[in-house]
NUTILO-945656 format. One record per residue (C-alpha): z, x, y. Coordinates in pm, whole numbers, padded with zeros to 5 digits, always signed. Layout:
// residues N
ZXY/...
END
This chain:
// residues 866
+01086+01090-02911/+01181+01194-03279/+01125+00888-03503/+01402+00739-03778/+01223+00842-04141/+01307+00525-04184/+01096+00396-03908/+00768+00506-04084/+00870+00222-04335/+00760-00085-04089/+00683-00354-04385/+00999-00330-04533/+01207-00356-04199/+00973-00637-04129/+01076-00778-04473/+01464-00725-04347/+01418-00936-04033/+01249-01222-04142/+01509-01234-04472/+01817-01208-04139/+01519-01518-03977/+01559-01769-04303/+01969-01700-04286/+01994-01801-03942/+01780-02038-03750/+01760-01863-03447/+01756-01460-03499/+01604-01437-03148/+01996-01527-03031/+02148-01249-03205/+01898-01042-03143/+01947-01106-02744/+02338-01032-02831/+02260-00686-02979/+02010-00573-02693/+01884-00233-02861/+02239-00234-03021/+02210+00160-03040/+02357+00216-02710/+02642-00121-02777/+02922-00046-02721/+03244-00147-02959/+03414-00268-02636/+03051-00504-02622/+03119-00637-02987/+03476-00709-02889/+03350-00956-02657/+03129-01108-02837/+03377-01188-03099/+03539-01363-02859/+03300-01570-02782/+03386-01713-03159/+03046-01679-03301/+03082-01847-03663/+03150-01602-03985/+02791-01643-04016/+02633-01534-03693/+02910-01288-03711/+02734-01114-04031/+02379-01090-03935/+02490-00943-03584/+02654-00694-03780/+02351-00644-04043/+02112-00627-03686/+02303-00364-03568/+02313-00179-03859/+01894-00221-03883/+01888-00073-03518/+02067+00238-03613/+01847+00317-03847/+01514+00187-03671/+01497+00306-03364/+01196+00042-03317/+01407-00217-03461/+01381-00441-03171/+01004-00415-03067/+00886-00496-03448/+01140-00756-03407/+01000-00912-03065/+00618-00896-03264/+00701-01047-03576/+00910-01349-03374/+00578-01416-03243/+00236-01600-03379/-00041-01343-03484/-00275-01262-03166/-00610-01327-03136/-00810-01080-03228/-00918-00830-02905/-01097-00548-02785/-00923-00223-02865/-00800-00104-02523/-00909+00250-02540/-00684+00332-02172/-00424+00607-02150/-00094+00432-02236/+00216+00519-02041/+00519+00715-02180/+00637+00407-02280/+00400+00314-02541/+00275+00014-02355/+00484-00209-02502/+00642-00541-02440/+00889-00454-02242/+00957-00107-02134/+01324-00191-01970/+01503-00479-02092/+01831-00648-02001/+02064-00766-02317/+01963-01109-02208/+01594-00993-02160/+01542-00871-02524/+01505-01254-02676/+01364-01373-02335/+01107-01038-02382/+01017-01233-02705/+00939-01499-02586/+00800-01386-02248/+00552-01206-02490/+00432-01527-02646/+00425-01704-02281/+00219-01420-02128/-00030-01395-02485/-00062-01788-02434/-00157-01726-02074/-00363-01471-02073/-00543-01508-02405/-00917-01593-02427/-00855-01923-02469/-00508-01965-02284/-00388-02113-01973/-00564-01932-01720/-00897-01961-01933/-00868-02291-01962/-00829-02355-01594/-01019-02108-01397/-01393-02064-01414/-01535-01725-01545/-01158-01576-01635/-01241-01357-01920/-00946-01206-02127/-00846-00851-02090/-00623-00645-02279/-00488-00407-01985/-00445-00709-01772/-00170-00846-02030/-00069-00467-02068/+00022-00472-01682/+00167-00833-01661/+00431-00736-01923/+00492-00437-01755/+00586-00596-01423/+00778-00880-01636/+00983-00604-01777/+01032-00450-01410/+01198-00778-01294/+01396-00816-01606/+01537-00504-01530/+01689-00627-01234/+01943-00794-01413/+01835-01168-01284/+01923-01431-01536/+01593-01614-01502/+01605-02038-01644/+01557-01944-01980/+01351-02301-01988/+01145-02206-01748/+00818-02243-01982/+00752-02530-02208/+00440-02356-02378/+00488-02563-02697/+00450-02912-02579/+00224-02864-02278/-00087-02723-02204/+00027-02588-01881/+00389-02392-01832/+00641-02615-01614/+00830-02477-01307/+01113-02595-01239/+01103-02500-00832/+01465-02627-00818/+01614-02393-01045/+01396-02141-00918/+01525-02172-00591/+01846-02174-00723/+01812-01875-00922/+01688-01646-00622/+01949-01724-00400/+02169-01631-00682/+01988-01313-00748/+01982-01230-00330/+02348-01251-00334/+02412-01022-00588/+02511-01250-00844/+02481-01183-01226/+02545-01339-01500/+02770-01653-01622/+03044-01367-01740/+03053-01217-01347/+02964-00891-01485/+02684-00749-01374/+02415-00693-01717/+02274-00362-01801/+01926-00264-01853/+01856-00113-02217/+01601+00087-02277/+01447-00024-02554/+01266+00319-02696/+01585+00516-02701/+01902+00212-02669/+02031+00356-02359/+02169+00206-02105/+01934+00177-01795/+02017+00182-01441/+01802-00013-01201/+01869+00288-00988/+01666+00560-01218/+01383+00370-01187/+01414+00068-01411/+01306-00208-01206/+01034+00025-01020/+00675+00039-01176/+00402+00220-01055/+00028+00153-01188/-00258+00274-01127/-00501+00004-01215/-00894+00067-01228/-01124-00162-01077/-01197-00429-01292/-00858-00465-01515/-00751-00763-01347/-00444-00656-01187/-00379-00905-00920/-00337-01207-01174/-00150-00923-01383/+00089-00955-01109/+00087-01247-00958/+00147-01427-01293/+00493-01284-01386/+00604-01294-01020/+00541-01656-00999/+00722-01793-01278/+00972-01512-01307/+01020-01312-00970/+01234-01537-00757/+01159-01439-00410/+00832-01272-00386/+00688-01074-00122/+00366-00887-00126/+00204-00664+00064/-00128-00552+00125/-00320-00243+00297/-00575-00444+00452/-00638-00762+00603/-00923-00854+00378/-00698-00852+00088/-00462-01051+00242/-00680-01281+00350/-00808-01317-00041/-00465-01351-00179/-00376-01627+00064/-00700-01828+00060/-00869-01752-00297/-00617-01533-00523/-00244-01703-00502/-00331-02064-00502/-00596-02002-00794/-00322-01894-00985/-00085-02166-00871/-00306-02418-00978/-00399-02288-01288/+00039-02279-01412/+00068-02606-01191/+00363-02460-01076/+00478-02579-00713/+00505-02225-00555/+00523-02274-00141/+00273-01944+00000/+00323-01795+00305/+00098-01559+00558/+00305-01372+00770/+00151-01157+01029/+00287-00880+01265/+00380-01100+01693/+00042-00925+01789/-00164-01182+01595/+00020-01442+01773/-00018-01656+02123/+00305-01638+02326/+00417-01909+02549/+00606-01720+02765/+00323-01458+02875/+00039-01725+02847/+00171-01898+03132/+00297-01626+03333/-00098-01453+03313/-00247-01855+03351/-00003-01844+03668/-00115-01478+03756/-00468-01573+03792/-00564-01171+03839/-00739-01092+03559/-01005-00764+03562/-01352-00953+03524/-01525-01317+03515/-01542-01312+03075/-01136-01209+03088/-01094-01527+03318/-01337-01715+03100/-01160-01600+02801/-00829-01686+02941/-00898-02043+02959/-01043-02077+02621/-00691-01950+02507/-00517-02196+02738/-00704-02516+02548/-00616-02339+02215/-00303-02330+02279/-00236-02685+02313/-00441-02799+01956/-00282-02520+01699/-00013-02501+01488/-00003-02149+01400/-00053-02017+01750/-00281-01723+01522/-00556-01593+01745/-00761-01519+01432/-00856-01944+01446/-01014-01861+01780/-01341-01685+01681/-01486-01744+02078/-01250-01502+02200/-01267-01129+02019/-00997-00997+01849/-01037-00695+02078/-01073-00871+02428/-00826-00751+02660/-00665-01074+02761/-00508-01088+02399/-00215-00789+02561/-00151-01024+02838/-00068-01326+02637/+00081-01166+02358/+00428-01021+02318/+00538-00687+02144/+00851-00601+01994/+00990-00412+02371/+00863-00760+02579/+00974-00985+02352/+01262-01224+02502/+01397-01378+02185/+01639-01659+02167/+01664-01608+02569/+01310-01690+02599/+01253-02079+02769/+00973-02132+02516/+01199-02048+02202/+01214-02368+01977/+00802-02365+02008/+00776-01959+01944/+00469-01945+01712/+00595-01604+01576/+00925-01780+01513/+00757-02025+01328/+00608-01849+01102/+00860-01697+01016/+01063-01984+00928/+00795-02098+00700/+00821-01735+00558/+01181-01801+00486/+01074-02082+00279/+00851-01990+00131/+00834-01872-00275/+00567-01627-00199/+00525-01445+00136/+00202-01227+00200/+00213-00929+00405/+00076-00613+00497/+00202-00291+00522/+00247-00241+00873/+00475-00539+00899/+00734-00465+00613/+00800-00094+00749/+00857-00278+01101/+01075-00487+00898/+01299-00198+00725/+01323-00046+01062/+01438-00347+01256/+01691-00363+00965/+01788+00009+00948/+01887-00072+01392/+02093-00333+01275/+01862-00649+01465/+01781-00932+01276/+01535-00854+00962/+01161-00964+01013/+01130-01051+00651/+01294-01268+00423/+01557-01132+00141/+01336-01088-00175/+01402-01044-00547/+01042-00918-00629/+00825-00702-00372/+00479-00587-00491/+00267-00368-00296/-00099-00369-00315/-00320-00103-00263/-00023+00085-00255/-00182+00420-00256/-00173+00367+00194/+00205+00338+00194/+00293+00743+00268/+00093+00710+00562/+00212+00378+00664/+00571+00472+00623/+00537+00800+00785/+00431+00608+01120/+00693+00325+01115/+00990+00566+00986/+00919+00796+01323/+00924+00757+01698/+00694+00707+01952/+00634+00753+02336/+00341+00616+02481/+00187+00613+02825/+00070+00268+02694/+00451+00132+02660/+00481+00312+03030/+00220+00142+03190/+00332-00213+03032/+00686-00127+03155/+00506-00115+03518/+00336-00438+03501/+00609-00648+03341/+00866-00501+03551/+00689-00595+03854/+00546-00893+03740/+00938-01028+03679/+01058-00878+03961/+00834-01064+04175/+00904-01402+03984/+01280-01373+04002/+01399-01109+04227/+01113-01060+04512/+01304-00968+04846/+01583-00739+04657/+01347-00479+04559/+01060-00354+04603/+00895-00392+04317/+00520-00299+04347/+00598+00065+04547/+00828+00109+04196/+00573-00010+03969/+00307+00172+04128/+00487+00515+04121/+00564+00448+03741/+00176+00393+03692/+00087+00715+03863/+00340+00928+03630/+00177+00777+03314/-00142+00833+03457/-00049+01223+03551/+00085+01240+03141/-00310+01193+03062/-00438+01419+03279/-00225+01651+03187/-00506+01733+02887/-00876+01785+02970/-00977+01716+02615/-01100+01347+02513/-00907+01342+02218/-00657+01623+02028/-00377+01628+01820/-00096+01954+01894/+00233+02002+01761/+00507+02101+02048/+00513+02497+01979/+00124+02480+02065/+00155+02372+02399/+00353+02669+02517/+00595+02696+02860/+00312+02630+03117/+00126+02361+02981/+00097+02066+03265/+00250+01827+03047/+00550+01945+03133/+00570+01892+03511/+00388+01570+03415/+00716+01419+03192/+00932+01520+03500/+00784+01282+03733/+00820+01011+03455/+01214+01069+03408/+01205+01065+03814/+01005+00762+03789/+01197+00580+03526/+01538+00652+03676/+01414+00485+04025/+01336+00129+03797/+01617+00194+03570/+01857+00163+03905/+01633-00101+04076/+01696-00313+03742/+02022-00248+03675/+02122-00369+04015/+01898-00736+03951/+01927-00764+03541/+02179-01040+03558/+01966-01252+03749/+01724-01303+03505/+01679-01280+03110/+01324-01076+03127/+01482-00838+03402/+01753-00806+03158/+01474-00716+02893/+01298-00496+03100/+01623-00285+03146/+01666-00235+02810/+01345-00139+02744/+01326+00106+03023/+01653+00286+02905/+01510+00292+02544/+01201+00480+02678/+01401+00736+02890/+01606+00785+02528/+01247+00883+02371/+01155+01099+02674/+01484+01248+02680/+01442+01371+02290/+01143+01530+02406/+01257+01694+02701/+01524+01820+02569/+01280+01973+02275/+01048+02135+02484/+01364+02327+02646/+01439+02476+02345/+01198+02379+02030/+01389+02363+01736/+01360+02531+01398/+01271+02174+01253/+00930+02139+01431/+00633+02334+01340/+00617+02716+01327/+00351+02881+01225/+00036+02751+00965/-00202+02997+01008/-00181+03090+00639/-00289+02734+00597/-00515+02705+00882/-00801+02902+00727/-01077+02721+00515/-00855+02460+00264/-00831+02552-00058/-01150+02782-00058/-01030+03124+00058/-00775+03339-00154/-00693+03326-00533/-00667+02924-00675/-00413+02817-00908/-00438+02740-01241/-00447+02389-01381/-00165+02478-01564/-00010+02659-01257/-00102+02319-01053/+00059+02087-01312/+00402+02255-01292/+00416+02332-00922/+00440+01949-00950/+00810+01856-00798/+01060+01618-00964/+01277+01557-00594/+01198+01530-00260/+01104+01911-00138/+01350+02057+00051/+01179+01946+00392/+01306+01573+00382/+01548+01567+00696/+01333+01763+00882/+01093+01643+01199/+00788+01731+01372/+00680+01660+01745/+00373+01638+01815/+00110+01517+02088/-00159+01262+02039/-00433+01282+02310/-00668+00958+02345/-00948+00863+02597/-00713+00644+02821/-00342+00698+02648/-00108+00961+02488/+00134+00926+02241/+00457+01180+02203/+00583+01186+01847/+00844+01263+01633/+00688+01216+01263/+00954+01261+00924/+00796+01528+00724/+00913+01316+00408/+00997+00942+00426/+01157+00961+00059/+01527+00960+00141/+01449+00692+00417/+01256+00498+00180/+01484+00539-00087/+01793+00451+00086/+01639+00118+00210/+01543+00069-00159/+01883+00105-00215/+02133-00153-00251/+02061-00525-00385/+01878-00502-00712/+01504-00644-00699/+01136-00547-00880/+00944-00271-00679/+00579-00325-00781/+00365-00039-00654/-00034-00057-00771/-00335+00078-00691/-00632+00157-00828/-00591+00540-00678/-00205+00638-00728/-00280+00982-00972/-00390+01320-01058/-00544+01280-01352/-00278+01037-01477/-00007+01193-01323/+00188+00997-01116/+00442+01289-00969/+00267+01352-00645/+00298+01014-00549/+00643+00981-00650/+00757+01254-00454/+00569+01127-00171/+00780+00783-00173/+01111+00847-00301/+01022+00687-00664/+01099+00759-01043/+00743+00813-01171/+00940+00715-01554/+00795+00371-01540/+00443+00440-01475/+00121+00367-01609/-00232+00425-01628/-00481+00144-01702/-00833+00217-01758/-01116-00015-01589/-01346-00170-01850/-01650-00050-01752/-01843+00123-01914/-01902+00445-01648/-02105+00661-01882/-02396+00395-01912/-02356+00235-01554/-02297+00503-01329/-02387+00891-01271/-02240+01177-01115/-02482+01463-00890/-02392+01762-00731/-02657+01893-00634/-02735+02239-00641/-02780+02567-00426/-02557+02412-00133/-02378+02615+00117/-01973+02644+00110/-01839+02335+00359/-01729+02591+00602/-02091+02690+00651/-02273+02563+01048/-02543+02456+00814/-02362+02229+00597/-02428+01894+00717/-02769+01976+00747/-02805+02080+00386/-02636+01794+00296/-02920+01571+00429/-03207+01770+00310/-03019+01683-00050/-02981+01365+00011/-03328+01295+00102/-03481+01246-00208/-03191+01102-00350/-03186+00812-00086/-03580+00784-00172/-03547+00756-00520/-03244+00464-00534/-03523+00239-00245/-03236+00210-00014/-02879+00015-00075/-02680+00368+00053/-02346+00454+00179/-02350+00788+00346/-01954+00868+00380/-01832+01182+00560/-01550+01341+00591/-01565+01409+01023/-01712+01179+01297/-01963+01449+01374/-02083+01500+01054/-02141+01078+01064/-02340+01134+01438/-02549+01437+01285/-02637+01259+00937/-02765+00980+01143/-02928+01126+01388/-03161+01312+01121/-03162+00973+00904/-03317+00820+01219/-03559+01072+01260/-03661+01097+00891/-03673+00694+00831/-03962+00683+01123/-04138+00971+01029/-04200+00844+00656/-04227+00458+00783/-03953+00368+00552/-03829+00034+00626/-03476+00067+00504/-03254-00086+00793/-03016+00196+00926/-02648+00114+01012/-02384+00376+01186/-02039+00360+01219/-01977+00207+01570/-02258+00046+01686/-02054-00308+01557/-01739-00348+01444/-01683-00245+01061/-01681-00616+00918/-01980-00665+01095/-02165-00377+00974/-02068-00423+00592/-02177-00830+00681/-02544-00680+00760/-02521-00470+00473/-02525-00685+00210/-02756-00918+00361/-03027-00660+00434/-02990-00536+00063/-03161-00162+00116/-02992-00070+00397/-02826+00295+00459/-02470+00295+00628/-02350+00583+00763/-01943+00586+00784/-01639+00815+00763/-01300+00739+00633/-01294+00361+00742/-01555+00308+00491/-01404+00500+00212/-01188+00241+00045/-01100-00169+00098/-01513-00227+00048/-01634-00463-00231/-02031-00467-00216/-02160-00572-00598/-02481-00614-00725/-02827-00394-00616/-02742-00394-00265/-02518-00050-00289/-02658+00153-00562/-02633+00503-00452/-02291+00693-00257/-02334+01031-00094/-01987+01207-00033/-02063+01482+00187/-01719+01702+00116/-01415+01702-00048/-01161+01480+00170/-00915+01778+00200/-00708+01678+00577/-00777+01946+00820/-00524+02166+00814/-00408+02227+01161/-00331+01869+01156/+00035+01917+01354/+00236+01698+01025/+00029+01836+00760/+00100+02172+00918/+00456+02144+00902/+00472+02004+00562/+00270+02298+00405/+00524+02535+00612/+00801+02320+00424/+00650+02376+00089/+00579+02725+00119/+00939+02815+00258/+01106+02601-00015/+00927+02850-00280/+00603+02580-00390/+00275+02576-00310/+00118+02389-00021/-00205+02368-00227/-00129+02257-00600/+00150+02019-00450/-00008+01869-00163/-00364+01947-00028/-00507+01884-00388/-00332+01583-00500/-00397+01394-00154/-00779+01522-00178/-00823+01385-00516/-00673+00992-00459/-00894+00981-00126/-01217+01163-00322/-01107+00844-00609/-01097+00610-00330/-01491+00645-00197/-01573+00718-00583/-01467+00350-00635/-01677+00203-00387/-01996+00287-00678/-01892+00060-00974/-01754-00317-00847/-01837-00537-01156/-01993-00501-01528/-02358-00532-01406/-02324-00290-01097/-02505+00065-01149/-02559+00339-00962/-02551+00749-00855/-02249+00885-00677/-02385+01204-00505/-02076+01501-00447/-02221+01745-00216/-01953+02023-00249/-01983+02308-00445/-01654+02369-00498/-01600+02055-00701/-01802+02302-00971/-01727+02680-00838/-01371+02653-00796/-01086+02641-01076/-00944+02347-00929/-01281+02131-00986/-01225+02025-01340/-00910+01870-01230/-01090+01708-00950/-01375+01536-01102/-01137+01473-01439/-00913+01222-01257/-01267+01032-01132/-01411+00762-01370/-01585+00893-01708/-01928+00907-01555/-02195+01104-01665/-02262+01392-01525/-02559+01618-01408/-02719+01880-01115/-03078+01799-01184/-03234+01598-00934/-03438+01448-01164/-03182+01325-01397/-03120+01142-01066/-03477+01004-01056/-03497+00929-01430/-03127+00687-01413/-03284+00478-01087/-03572+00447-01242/-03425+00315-01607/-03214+00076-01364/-03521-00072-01258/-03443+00064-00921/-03822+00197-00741/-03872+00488-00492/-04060+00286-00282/-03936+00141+00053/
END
């Protein structure tokens, strides 16, 4: 942005304002009239006269707007100088967004005094000696943690609610006062769509350049990439609490939630004293159902003696809780089988025609959601949400004014399995049992029920036996005119038909018959979709990849940086209505999908419509402080975006080692190579390792020679592999045993916090690019390519580099943490694209000497001996 000359004269504009301050006791009024007056227009001042402002107030409106068109930073030395001189800080050294970082990047006309004084609430809050010092043990001040809270204070500004302008009373208290009625009041305002006191709905001003903002280009969205350590969930939670209305957020992982509704939410509550009601809402799964507890307790066939045993654990349960949430009955593991008997899904579920309604623990909590100020949930559950909206049925989730996703960097994936369909021979086979189940219960001498069940069993059955393989993944042009599959869907339609007819003829005698018809028709809709595909496969679905299929990114000429930087795409590629089907192949089930190749235009046309704050963070969202990729990816305006720098300091905690002389990734040899590198490395750090690779059989091979090398030397470092206990489990034993070695793949590359000497040393075999005959990363590199871009720069490299940022982060949890992160891939220093690779990880230091590696444990007090 070209600069005013006048704008390089700052003290005497300040001298201006606070001469228009002593005329008139309350600039901060006039200066909320004029809102970035550049962009007013005379129609605006017309109104305003109107509103018979005294001779006066009249005259330094006019000599305001008359400042702003000749300072175009009129208004943000105007919002510092209203406020008291900070504290002195720590320079914040972290790349600042286009914006400048400042108070408010998007302001409504109303916003621009409340920005003021938002920016003396927020200093007082977050301040070394402010609110949340005062009140929560071990806060320490941070400069890019008030950087981000403004930022998301602005997003909801920009929204156009007309928050209680008394909602603080910094001044006489030592604590900021909610006022939860007003509050209330305020979001059902906002959910309704209302504005302001004139009716009119008030515009966003963009502060930087005075023009008008639309919440639609991206105003009220803000995307930031946070690094570990800045304090970003008070950053958010703060401003959402006392300014957000409605809030919902959502998480990746259940840990996470779990901290934000036990430790994180009411820390922060307590430390505003503001009376915010919190809410944990969970996808039906997590929940005991009446209805098909007693029907199983009736049943009394269950598969084994610990399923019966486990049964009537879950019967006493159910009379003592509240919640009905099977994660309060430890006894009884998460993954026992009796949970899918006495749970109900989405298909099963009978709804307001179920006899056990009023008690309904899933209904429940959701009520309490409803309620609530803050609701906490995860990912999974707010894209079941949108798409029980986008069918028309009654919305999971409470209207919101403020949603903020966490660990946002998992939503593409997320979104790109909720915004498809799926047809399961699971969903088959619990058609079966239910159907018979009912039958027997309300219609038993009408039909015969188990012959129909049975034969409905036997064609899901015949699906998985259609494939010989344990476990693949093929997109519908790979399985040609003769696979078996095909005969195999036939008998299902057959199948389904039969119990389609048999239910139609009994539905009205009974409310689950009734259900089980409708969910039987809805699965012959799937099947039909796919039938009718593999007739005739259309030009949609996946063609050809081989140019893609070869080794990622190492064959073949590589872009440029530069070239990579503008291959970048402002819209949506040209791929966004198109689909994919493709087959899923498990030990006991397969799954027939139909995957979006973009969920942009779905996501942004849910986004669409009543004006709220979409908070997206993550401490893994950019290329090397691009946010464009990710953007694209979800149907966002990367404008409001920024980039905020952990605190620590990388180059004296933490070093980066590729080692040398390694063979490419493609080589039989590799994983091999990798351990005879990692050897000594493991030796010198005494243990406290995370071994991550990038395929399950690289994790069986790296452990199998860990085993063998741990007993030959008589090490005594405790050795822990992915799926010998359940991932919490393993991480549990990790910390305790304190120089252990774990041995993981992509479960174990991000949502893991282990601080302090017990993890001091990561080995990354490869660089995380997705195999590339994966059947929806196929078709999306096809897209790219045939809409003129290139599958590499805009996809492959981007996605390599947040997931390669992701197991980086696992190194460096806290200020005292140190440690080695060990890259085993040449490429990250033979190809062009590795500079851009390892310059969007933190600042570590960097070498290829093994005994620079030796030299940092043993400065770190860390000793080679087990």
């Amino acid at each position: 942005m070209q600069h005013h000359a006048h704008d390089t004269d700052t003290a005497a504009l300040r001298g201006q304002i606070a001469r228009l301050r002593d005329e008139h006791h309350d600039l901060d009024c006039l200066i909320n009239r004029v809102a970035g007056v550049p962009g007013m227009s005379d129609l605006e001042l017309q109104r305003l006269k109107k509103r018979k402002l005294k001779v006066k107030d009249t005259m330094t409106l006019l000599q305001c707007r008359a400042l702003a068109r000749r300072h175009t930073d009129f208004a943000g030395i105007a919002a510092l100088i209203s406020t008291p001189e900070p504290s002195p800080r720590e320079p914040d050294t972290s790349p600042a967004s286009a914006d400048g970082g400042a108070c408010a990047p998007a302001l409504t006309p109303d916003g621009l005094v409340l920005a003021s004084r938002r920016c003396v609430e927020l200093d007082a809050i977050f301040a070394a000696d402010g609110v949340l010092a005062r009140n929560i043990d071990g806060y320490r001040a941070r400069e890019s943690q008030l950087r981000m809270a403004q930022a998301v204070t602005a997003a909801i500004d920009a929204t156009g609610r007309m928050p209680d302008a008394g909602a603080l009373a910094l001044a006489h208290a030592e604590r900021p006062l909610r006022r939860l009625a007003a509050r209330r009041d305020d979001r059902r305002a906002s959910a309704n769509g209302a504005s302001g006191a004139s009716g009119a709905a008030p515009q966003a001003v963009d502060v930087s350049s005075g023009s008008v903002a639309d919440p639609s280009a991206g105003d009220n969205t803000l995307i930031v990439e946070a690094g570990t350590g800045t304090g970003k969930t008070f950053a958010y939670l703060v401003p959402a609490m006392l300014w957000g209305g409605k809030v919902i957020v959502s998480t990746g992982t259940k840990h996470l939630q779990d901290q934000l509704f036990q430790r994180d939410i009411p820390t922060v509550r307590d430390a505003l004293a503001v009376p915010i009601s919190i809410s944990m809402l969970k996808g039906r799964a997590n929940y005991l159902c009446h209805y098909y507890l007693a029907r199983t307790a009736d049943n009394g066939r269950l598969p084994s003696r610990q399923d019966a045993a486990h049964l009537q654990e879950i019967v006493r349960f159910a009379k003592v809780t509240r919640s009905g949430d099977k994660a309060e009955l430890a006894s009884v593991p998460e993954n026992a089988l009796v949970w899918s008997l006495v749970t109900s899904t989405r298909d099963n579920c009978l709804s307001q025609e179920c006899p056990h309604y009023k008690d309904c623990f899933v209904m429940r909590a959701r009520r309490d959601a409803q309620q609530a100020d803050v609701v906490i949930v995860n990912h999974h559950l707010f894209f079941a949400d949108i798409m029980l909206r986008d069918t028309g049925m009654a919305e999971l989730l409470p209207s919101a004014n403020t949603i903020i996703f966490d660990e946002a960097h998992q939503l593409p994936e997320t979104a790109t399995l909720f915004f498809g369909e799926t047809l399961s021979t699971a969903q088959l086979l619990e058609l079966a049992r239910d159907s018979v189940a009912e039958g027997l219960i309300n219609a038993r001498d009408a039909v015969e029920w188990t012959r129909l069940g049975a034969a409905l069993e036997r064609a899901a059955r015949d699906v998985r036996l259609a494939f010989k393989q344990d476990s693949v993944r093929m997109s519908l042009s790979q399985l040609g005119d003769e696979h078996p599959l095909l005969g195999a869907l036939d008998g299902v339609r057959t199948s389904l038909d039969e119990l389609i007819a048999a239910l139609a003829q009994q539905a009205e005698r009974a409310e689950p018959l009734a259900n089980c018809l409708r969910r039987a028709r809805e699965l012959k809709r799937l099947l039909g979709g796919w039938c009718a595909a593999l007739d005739g496969v259309p030009a949609d679905t996946v063609q050809s990849a081989a140019a893609h299929r070869e080794a990622p990114p190492g064959g073949a000429r590589q872009p440029s940086d530069a070239v990579v930087a503008s291959a970048q795409p402002d819209e949506p590629p040209g791929f966004s209505d198109e689909k994919v089907r493709w087959v899923e192949v498990f030990s006991h089930t397969v799954q027939l999908h139909q995957t979006p190749l973009s969920v942009a235009p779905i996501f942004s046309k849910q986004r669409a419509g009543t004006p709220r704050a979409w908070i997206f963070t993550s401490a893994t969202l950019s290329v090397r402080g691009d946010f464009n990729h990710y953007a694209t990816q979800m149907g966002l305006n990367a404008r409001r975006s920024m980039t905020l720098s952990s605190p620590f300091d990388y180059s004296s905690q933490a070093l980066l080692y590729v080692p040398r002389n390694l063979p490419q990734p493609s080589s039989p040899y590799f994983t091999d190579a990798v351990f005879d590198a990692a050897l000594p490395a493991i030796e010198a750090s005494a243990g406290g390792v995370f071994v991550l690779c990038t395929t399950l059989r690289a994790v069986d091979r790296m452990a199998a020679r860990l085993r063998d090398a741990i007993d030959a030397r008589g090490w005594s470092y405790p050795l822990l592999v992915q799926g010998d206990a359940s991932r919490t489990e393993l991480l549990d034993r990790f910390r305790q045993y304190g120089n252990a070695i774990l041995v993981g793949s992509q479960s174990f590359w991000e949502g893991v916090d282990v601080r302090g000497d017990a993890l001091s040393l990561v080995v990354i075999d490869k660089l995380p690019f997705a195999p590339p005959d994966d059947p929806v990363l196929a078709a999306r590199l096809d897209a790219l390519t045939r809409n003129g871009l290139s599958p590499f720069a805009v996809h492959q490299l981007p996605q390599a580099v947040i997931a390669l940022k992701q197991g980086a982060g696992r190194l460096i949890r806290a200020e005292t943490d140190c440690g080695v992160l060990m890259i085993c891939d040449p490429r990250l220093v033979d190809k062009p694209y590795g500079r851009r690779i390892w310059q969007s990880l933190p600042p570590f230091r960097r070498t290829r000497e093994l005994d620079a590696v030796r030299a940092f444990f043993a400065e770190s007090g860390r000793f080679s001996h087990p």
